[in-house]
C-alpha positions in Angstrom: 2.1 -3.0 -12.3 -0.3 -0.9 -13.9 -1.0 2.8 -12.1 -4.9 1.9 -13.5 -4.7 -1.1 -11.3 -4.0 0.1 -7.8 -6.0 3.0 -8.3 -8.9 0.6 -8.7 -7.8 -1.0 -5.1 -8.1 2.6 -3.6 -11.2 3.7 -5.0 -12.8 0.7 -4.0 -15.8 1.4 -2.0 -16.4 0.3 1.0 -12.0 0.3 0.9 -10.6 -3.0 1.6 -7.1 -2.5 3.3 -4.7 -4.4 1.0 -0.7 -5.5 0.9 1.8 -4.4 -1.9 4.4 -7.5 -2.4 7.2 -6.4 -4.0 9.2 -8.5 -6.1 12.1 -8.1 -3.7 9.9 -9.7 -1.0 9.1 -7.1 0.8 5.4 -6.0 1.9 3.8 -2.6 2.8 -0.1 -2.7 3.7 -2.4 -0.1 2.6 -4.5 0.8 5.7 -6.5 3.6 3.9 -6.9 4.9 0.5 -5.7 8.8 1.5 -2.6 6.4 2.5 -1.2 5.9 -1.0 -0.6 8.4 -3.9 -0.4 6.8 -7.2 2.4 8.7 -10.1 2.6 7.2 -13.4 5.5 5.2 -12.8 6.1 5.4 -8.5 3.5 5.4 -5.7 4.1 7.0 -2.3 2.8 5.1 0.7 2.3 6.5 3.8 3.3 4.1 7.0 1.3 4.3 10.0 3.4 2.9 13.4 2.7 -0.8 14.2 -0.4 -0.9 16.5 -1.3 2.6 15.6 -5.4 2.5 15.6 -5.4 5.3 13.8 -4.9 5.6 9.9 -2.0 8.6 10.4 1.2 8.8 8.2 4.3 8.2 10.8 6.9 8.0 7.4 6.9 7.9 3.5 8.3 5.7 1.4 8.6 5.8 -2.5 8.4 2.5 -4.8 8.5 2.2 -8.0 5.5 0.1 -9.8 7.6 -2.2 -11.9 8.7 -3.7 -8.4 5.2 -4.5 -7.4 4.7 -8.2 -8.4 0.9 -7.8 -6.8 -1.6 -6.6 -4.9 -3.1 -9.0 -2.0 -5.7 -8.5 0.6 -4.7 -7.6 3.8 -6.1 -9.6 6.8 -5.9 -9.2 10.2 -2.1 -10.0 11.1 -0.6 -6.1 10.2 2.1 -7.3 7.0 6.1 -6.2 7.9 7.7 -3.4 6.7 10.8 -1.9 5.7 
């Protein structure tokens, strides 16, 4: 993926949580856009604790963006994560 690209998803306004799948199957969801730092080649996302109203980093993890097969929108079922 693109860095251009999922910095379009966070500065989407109003911001539209949304789910990285990863081409290893895994899934992180994006529950705000001051939860996801976007490098040139990596970006950081911040993970909030399951049921967690609140949009507050509990952990970090670092992905690279060639193992982000693509972006869908999050709906109301919170997506595993690793």
């Amino acid at each position: 993926m693109r860095p251009e690209e999922l910095r379009d998803h966070l500065r989407r306004r109003p911001f539209q949580r949304f789910r990285l799948i990863l081409t290893d199957g895994r899934m992180f969801e994006v529950r705000h856009p001051e939860l996801a730092m976007v490098g040139r080649s990596t970006v950081a996302i911040s993970l909030a604790r399951p049921g967690d109203p609140e949009p507050v980093a509990d952990r970090l993890i670092t992905v690279p963006l060639v193992d982000v097969l693509r972006i869908e929108p999050a709906g109301s079922t919170p997506a595993p994560s690793a």
